[in-house]
mmCIF file of the N, C-alpha and C atoms, coordinates in Angstrom:
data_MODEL
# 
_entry.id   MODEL 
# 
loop_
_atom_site.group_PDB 
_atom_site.id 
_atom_site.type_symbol 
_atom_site.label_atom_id 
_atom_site.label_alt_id 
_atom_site.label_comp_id 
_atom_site.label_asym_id 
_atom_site.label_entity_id 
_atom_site.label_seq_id 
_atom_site.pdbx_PDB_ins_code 
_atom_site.Cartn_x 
_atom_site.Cartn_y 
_atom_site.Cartn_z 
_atom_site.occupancy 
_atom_site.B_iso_or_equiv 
_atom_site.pdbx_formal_charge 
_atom_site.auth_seq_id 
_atom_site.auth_comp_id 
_atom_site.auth_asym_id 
_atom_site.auth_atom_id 
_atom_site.pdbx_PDB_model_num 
ATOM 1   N N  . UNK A 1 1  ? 0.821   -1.185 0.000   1.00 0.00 ? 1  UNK A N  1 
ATOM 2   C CA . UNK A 1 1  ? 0.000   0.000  0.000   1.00 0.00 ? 1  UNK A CA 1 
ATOM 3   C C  . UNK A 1 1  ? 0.871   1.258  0.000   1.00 0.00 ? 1  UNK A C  1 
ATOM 4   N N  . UNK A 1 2  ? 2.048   1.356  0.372   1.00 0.00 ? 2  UNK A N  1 
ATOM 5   C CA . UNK A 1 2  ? 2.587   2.453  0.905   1.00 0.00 ? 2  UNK A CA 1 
ATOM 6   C C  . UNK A 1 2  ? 3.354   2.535  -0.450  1.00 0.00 ? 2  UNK A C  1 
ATOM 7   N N  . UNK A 1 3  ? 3.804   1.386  -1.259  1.00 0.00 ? 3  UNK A N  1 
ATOM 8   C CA . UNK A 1 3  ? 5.037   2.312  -2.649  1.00 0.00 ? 3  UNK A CA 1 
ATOM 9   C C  . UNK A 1 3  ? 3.854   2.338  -3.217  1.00 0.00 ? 3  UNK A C  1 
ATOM 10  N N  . UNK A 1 4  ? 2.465   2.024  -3.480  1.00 0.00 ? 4  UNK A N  1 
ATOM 11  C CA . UNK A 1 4  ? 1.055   2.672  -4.747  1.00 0.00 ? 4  UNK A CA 1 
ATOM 12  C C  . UNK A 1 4  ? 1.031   3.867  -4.151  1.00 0.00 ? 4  UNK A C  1 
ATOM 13  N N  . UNK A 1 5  ? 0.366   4.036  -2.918  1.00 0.00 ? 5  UNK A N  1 
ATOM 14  C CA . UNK A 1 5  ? 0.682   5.419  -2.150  1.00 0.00 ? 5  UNK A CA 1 
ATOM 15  C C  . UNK A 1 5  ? 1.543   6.726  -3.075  1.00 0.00 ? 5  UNK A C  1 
ATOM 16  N N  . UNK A 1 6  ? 3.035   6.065  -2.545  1.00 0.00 ? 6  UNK A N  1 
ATOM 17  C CA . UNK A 1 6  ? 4.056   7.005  -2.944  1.00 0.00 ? 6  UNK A CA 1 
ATOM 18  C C  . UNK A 1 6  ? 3.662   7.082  -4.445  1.00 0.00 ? 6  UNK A C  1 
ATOM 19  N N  . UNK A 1 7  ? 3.688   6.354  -5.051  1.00 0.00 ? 7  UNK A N  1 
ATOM 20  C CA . UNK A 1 7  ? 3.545   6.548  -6.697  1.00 0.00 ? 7  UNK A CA 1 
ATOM 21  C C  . UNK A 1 7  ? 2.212   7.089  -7.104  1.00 0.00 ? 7  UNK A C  1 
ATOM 22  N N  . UNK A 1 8  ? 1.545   7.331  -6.478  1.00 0.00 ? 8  UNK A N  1 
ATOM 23  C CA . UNK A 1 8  ? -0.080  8.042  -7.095  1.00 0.00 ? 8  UNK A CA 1 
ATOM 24  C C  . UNK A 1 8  ? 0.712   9.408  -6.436  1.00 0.00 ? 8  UNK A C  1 
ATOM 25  N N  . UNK A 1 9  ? 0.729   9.738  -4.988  1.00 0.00 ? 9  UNK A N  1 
ATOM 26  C CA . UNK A 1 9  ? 1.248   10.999 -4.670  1.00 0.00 ? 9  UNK A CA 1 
ATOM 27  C C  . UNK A 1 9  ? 2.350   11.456 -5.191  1.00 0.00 ? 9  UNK A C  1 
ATOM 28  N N  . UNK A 1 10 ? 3.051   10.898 -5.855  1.00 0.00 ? 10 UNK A N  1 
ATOM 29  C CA . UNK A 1 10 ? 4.626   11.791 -6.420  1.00 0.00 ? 10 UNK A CA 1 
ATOM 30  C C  . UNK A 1 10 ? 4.137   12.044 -8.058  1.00 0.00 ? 10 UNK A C  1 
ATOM 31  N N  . UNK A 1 11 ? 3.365   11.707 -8.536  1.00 0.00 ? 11 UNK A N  1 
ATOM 32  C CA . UNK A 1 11 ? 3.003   12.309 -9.663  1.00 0.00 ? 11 UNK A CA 1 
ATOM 33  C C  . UNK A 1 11 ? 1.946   13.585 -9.546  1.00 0.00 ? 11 UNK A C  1 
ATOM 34  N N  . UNK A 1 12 ? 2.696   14.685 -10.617 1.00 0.00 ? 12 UNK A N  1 
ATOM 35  C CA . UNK A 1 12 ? 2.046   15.853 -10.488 1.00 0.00 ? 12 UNK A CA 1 
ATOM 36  C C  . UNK A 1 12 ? 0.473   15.455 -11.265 1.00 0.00 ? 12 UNK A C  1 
ATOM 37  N N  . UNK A 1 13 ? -0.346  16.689 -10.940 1.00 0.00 ? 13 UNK A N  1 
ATOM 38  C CA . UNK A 1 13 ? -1.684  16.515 -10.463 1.00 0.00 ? 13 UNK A CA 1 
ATOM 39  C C  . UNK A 1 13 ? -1.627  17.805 -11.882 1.00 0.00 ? 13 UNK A C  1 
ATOM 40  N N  . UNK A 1 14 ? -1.901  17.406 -13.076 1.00 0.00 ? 14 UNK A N  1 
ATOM 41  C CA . UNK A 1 14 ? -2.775  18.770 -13.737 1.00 0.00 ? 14 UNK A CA 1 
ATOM 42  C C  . UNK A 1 14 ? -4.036  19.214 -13.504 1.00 0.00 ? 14 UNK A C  1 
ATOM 43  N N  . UNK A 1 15 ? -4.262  20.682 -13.995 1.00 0.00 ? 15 UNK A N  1 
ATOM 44  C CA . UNK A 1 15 ? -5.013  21.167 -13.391 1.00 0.00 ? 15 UNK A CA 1 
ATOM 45  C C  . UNK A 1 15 ? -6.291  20.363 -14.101 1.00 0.00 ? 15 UNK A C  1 
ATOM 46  N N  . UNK A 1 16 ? -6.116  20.221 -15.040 1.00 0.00 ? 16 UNK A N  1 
ATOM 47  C CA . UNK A 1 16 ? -7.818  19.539 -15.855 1.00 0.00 ? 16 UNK A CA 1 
ATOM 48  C C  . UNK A 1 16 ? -7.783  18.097 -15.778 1.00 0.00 ? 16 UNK A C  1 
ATOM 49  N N  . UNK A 1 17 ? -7.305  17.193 -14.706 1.00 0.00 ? 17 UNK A N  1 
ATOM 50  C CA . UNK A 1 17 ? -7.017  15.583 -14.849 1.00 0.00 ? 17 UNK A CA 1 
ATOM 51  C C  . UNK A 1 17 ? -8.207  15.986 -13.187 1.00 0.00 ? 17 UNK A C  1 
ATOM 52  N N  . UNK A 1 18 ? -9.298  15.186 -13.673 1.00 0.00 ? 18 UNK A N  1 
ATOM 53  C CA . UNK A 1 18 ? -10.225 15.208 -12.551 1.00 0.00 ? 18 UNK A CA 1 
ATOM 54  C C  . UNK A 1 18 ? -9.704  13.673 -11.810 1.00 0.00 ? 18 UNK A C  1 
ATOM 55  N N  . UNK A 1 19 ? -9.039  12.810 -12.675 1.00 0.00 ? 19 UNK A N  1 
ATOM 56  C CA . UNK A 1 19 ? -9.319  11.376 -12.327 1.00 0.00 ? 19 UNK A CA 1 
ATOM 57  C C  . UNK A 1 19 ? -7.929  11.204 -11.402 1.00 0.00 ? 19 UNK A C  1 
ATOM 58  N N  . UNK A 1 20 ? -6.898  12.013 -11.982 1.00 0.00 ? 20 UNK A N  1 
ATOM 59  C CA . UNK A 1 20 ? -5.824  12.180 -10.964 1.00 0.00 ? 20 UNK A CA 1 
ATOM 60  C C  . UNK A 1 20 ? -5.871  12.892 -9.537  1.00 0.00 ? 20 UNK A C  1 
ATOM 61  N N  . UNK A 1 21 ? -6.756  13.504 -9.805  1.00 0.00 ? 21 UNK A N  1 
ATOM 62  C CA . UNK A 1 21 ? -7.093  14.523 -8.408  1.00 0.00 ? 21 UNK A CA 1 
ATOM 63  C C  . UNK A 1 21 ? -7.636  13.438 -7.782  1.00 0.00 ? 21 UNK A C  1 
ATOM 64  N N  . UNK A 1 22 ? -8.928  12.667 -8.020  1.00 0.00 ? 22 UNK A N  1 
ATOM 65  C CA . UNK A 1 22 ? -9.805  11.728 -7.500  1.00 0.00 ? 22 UNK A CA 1 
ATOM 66  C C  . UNK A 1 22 ? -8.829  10.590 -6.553  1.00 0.00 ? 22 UNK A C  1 
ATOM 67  N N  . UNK A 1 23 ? -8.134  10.362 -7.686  1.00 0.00 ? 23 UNK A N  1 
ATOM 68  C CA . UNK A 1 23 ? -7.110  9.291  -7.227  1.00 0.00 ? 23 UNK A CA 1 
ATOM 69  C C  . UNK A 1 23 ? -6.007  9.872  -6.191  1.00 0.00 ? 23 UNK A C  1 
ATOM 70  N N  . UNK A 1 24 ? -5.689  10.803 -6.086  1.00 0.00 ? 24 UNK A N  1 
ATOM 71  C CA . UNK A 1 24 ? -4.453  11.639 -5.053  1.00 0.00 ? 24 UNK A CA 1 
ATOM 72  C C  . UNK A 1 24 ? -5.783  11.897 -3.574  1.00 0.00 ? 24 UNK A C  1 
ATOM 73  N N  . UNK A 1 25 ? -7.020  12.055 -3.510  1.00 0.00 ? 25 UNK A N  1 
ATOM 74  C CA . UNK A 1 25 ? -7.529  12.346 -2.832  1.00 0.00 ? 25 UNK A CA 1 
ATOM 75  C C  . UNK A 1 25 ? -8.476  10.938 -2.140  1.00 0.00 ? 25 UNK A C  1 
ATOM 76  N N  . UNK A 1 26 ? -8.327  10.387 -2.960  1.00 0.00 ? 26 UNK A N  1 
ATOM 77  C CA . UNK A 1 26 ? -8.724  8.975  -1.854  1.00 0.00 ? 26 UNK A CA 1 
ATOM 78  C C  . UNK A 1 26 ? -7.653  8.407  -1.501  1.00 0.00 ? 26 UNK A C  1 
ATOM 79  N N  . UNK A 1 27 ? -6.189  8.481  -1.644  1.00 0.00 ? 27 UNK A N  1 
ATOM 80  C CA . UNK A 1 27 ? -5.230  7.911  -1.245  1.00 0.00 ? 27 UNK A CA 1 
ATOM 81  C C  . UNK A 1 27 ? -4.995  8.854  0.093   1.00 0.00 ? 27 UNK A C  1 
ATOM 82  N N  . UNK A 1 28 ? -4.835  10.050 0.472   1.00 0.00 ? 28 UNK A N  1 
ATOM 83  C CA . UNK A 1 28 ? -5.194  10.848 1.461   1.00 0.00 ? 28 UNK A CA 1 
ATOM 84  C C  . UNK A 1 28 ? -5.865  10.187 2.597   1.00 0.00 ? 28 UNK A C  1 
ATOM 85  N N  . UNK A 1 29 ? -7.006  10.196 1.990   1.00 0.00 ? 29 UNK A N  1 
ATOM 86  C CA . UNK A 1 29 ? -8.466  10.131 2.935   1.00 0.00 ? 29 UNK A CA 1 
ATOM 87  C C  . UNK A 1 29 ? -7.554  8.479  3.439   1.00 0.00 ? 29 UNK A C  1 
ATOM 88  N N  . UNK A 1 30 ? -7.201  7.345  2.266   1.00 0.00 ? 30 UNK A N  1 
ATOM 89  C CA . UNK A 1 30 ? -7.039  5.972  3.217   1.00 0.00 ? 30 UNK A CA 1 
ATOM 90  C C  . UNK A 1 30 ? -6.153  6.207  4.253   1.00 0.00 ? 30 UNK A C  1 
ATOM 91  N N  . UNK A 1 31 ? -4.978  7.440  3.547   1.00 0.00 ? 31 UNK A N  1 
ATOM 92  C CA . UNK A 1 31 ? -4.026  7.521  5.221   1.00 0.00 ? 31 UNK A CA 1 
ATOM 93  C C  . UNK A 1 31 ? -4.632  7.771  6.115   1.00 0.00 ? 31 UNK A C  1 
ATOM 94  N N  . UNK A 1 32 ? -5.742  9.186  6.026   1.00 0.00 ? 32 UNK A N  1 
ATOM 95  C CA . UNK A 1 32 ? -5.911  9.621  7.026   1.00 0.00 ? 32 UNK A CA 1 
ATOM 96  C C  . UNK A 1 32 ? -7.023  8.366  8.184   1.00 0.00 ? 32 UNK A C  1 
ATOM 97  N N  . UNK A 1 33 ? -7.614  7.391  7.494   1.00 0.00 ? 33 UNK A N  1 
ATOM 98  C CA . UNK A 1 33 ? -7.985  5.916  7.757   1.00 0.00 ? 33 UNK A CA 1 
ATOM 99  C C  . UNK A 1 33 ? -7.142  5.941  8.598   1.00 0.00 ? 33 UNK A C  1 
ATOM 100 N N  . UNK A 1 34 ? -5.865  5.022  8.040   1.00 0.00 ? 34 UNK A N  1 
ATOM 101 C CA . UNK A 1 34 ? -5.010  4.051  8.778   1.00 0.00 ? 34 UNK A CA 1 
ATOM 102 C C  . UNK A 1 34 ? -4.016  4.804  9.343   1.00 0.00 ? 34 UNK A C  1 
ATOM 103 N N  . UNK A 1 35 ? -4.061  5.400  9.437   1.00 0.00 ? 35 UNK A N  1 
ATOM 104 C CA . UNK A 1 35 ? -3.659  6.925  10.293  1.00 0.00 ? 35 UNK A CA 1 
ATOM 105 C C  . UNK A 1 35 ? -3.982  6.587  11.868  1.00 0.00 ? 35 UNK A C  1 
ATOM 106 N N  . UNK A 1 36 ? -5.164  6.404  12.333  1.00 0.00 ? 36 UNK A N  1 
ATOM 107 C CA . UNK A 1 36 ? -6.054  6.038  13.194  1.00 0.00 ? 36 UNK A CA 1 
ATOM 108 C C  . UNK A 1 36 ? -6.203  4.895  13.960  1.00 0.00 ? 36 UNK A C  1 
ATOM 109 N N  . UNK A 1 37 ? -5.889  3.855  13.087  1.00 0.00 ? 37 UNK A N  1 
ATOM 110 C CA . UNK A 1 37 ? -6.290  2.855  13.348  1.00 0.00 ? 37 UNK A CA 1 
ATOM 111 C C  . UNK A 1 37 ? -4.351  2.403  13.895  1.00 0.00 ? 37 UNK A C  1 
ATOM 112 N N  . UNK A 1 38 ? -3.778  2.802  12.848  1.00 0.00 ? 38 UNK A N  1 
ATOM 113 C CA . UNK A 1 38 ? -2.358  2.433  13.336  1.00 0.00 ? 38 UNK A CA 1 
ATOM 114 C C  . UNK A 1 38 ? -1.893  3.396  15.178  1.00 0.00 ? 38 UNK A C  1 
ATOM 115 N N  . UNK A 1 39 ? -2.435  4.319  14.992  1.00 0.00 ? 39 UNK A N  1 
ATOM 116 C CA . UNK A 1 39 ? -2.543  5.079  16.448  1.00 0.00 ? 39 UNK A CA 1 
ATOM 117 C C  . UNK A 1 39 ? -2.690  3.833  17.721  1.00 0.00 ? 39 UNK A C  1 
ATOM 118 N N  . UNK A 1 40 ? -4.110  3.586  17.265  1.00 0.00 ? 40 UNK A N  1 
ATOM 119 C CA . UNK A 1 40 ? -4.536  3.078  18.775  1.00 0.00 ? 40 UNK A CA 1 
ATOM 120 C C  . UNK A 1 40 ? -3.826  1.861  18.740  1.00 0.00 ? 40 UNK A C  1 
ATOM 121 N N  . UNK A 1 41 ? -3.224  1.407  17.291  1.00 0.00 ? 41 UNK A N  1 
ATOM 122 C CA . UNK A 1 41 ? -2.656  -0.309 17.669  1.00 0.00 ? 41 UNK A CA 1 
ATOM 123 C C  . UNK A 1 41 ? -0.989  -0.145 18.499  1.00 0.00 ? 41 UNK A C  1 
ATOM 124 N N  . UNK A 1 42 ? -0.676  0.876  17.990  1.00 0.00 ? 42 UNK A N  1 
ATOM 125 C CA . UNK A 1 42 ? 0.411   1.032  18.614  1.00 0.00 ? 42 UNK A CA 1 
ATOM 126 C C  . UNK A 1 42 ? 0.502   2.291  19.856  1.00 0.00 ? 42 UNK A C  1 
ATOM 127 N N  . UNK A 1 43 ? -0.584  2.162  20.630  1.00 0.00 ? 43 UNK A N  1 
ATOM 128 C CA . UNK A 1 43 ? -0.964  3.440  21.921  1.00 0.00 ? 43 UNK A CA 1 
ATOM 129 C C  . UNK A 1 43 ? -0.061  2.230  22.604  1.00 0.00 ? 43 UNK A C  1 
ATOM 130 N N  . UNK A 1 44 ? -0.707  1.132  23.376  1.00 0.00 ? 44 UNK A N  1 
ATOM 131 C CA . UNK A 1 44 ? 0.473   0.346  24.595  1.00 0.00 ? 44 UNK A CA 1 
ATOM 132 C C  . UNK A 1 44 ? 1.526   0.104  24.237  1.00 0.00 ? 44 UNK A C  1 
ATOM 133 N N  . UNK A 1 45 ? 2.204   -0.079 23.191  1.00 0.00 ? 45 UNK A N  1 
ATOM 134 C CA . UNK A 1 45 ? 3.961   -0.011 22.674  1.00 0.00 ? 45 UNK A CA 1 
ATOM 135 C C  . UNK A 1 45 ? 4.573   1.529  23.207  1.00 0.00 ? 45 UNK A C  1 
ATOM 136 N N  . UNK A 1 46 ? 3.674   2.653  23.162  1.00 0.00 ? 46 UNK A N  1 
ATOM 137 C CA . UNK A 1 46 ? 4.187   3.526  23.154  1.00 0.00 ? 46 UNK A CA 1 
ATOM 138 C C  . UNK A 1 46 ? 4.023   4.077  24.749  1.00 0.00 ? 46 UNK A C  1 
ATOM 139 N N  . UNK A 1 47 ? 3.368   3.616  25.445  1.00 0.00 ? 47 UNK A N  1 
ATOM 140 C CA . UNK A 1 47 ? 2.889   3.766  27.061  1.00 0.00 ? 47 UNK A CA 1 
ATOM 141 C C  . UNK A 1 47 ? 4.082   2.615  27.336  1.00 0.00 ? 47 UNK A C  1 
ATOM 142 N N  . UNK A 1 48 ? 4.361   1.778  27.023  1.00 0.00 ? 48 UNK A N  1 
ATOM 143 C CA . UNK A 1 48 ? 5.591   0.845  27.258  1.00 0.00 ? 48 UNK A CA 1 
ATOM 144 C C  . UNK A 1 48 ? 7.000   1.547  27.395  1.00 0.00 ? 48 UNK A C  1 
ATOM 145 N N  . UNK A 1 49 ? 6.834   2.149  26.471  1.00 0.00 ? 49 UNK A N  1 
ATOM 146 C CA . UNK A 1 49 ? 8.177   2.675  25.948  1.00 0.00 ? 49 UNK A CA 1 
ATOM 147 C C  . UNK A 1 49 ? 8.764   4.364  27.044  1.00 0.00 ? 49 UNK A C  1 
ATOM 148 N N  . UNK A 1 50 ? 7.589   4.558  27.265  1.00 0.00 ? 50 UNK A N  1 
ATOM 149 C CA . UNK A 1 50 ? 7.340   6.119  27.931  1.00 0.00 ? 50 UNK A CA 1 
ATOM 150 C C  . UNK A 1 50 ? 7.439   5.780  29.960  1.00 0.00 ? 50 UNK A C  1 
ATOM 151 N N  . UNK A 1 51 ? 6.924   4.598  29.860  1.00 0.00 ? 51 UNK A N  1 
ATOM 152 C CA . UNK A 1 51 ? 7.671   3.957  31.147  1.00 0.00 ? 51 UNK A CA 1 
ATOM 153 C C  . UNK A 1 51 ? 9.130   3.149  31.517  1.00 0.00 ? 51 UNK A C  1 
ATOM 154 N N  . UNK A 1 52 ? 9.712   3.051  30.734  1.00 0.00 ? 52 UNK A N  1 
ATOM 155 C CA . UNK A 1 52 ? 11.265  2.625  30.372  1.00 0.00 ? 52 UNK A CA 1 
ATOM 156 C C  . UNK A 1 52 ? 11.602  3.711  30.242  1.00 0.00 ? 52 UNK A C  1 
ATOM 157 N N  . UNK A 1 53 ? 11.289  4.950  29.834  1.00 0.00 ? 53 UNK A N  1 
ATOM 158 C CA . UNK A 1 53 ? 11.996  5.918  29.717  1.00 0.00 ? 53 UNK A CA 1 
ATOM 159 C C  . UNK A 1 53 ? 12.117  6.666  31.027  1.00 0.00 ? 53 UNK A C  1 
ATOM 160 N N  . UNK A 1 54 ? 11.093  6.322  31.732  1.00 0.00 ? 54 UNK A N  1 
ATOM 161 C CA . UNK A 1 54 ? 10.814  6.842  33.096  1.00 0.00 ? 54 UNK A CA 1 
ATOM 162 C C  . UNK A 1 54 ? 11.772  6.479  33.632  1.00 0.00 ? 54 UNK A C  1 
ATOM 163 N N  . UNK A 1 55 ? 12.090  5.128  34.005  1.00 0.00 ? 55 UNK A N  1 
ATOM 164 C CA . UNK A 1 55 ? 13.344  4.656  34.381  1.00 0.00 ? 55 UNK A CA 1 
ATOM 165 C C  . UNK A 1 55 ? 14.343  4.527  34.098  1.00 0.00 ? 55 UNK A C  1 
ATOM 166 N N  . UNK A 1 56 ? 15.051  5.957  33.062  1.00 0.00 ? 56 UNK A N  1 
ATOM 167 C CA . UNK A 1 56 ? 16.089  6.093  32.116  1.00 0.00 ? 56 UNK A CA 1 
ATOM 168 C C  . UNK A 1 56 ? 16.773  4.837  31.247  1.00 0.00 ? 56 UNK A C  1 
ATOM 169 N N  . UNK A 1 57 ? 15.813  3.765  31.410  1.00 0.00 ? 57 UNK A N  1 
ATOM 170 C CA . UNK A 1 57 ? 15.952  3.147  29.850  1.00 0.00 ? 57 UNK A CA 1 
ATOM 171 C C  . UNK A 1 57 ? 16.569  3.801  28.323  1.00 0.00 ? 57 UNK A C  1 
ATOM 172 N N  . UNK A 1 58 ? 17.385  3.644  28.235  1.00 0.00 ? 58 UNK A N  1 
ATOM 173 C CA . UNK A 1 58 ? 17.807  4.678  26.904  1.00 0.00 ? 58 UNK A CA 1 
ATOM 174 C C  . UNK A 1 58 ? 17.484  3.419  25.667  1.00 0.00 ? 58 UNK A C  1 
ATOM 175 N N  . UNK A 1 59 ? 17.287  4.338  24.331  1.00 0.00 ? 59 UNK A N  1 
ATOM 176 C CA . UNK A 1 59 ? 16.693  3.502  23.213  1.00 0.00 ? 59 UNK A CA 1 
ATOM 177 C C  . UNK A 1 59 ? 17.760  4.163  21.541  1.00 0.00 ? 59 UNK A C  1 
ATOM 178 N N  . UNK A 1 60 ? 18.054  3.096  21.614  1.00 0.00 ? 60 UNK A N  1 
ATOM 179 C CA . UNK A 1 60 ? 18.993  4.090  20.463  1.00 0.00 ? 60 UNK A CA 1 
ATOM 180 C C  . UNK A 1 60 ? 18.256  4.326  19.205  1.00 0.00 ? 60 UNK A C  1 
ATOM 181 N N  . UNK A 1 61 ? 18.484  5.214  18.485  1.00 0.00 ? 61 UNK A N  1 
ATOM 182 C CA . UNK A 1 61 ? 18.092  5.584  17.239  1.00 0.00 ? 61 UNK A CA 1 
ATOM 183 C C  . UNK A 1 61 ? 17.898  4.790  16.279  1.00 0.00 ? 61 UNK A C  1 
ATOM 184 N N  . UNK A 1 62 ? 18.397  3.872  16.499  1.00 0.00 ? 62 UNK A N  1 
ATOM 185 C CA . UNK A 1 62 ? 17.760  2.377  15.529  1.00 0.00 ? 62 UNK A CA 1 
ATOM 186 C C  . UNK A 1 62 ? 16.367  1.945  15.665  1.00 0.00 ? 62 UNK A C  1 
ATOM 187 N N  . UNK A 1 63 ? 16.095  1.816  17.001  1.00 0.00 ? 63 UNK A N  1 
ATOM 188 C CA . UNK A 1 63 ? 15.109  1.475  17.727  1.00 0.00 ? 63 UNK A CA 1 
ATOM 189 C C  . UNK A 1 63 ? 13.943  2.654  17.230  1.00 0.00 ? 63 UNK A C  1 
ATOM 190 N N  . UNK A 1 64 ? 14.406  3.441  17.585  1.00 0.00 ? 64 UNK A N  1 
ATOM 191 C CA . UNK A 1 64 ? 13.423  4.998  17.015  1.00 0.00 ? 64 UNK A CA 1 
ATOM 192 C C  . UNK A 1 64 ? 12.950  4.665  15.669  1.00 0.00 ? 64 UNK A C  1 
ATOM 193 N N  . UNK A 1 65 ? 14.077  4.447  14.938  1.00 0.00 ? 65 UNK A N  1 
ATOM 194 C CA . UNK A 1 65 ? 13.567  4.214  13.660  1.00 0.00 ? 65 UNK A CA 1 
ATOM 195 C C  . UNK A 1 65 ? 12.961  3.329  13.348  1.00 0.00 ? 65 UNK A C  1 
ATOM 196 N N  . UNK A 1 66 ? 13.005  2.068  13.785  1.00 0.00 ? 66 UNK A N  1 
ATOM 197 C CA . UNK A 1 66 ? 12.213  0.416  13.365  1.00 0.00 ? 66 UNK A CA 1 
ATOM 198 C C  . UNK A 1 66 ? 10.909  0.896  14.239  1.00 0.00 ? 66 UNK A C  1 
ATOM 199 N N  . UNK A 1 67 ? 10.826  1.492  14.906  1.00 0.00 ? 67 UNK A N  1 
ATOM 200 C CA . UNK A 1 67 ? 9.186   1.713  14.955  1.00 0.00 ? 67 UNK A CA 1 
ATOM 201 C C  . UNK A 1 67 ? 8.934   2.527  14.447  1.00 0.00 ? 67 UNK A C  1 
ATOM 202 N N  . UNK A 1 68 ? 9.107   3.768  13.697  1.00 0.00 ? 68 UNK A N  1 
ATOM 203 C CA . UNK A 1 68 ? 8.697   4.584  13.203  1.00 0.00 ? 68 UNK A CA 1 
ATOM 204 C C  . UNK A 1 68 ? 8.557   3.610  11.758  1.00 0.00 ? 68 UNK A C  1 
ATOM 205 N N  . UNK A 1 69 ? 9.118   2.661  11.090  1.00 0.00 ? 69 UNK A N  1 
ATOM 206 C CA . UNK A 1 69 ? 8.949   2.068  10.224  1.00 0.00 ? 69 UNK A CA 1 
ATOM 207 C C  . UNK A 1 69 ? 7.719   1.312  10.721  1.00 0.00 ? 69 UNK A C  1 
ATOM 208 N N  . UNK A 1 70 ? 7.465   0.176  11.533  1.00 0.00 ? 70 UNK A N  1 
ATOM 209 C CA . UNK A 1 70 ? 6.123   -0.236 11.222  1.00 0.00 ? 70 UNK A CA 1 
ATOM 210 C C  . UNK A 1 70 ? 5.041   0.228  11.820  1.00 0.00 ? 70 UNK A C  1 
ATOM 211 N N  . UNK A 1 71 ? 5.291   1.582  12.307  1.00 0.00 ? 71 UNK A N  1 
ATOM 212 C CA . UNK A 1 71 ? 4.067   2.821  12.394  1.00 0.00 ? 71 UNK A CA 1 
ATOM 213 C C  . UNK A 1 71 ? 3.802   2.951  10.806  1.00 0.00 ? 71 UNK A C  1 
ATOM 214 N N  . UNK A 1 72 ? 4.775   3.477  9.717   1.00 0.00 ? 72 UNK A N  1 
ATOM 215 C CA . UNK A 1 72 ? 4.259   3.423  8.597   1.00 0.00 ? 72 UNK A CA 1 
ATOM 216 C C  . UNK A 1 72 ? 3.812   2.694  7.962   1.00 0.00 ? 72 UNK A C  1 
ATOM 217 N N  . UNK A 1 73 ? 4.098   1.422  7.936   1.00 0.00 ? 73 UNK A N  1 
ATOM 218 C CA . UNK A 1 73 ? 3.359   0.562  7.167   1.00 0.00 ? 73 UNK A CA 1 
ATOM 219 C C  . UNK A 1 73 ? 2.552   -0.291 7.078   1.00 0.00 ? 73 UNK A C  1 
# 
């Protein structure tokens, strides 16, 4: 979902292509979907993580990043 995503959004949008607009604007709306839904699945990973930190648990930037990766996808 996420490289169709990228490839409907990285193509420019003319002004008289109604079907490209259509298509750039329901791809939107599905993020703004799973936008939501990826939130609440990953709310206790992140209440996990915010209590390890409490207890100066340190998390290296790898770590930052591999969840920020399957937050995206």
């Amino acid at each position: 979902m996420i490289r169709s995503s990228e490839a409907i959004l990285s193509v420019p949008v003319p002004d008289d292509d109604y079907t490209a607009l259509v298509n750039v604007m329901a791809v939107l709306y599905a993020i703004r979907e799973r936008s939501q839904t990826a939130d609440e699945m990953f709310e206790p990973l992140w209440k996990i993580i915010e209590l390890l930190q409490a207890y100066d648990v340190e998390f290296s930037e790898e770590t930052h990043i591999a969840l920020q990766v399957c937050i995206l996808s």
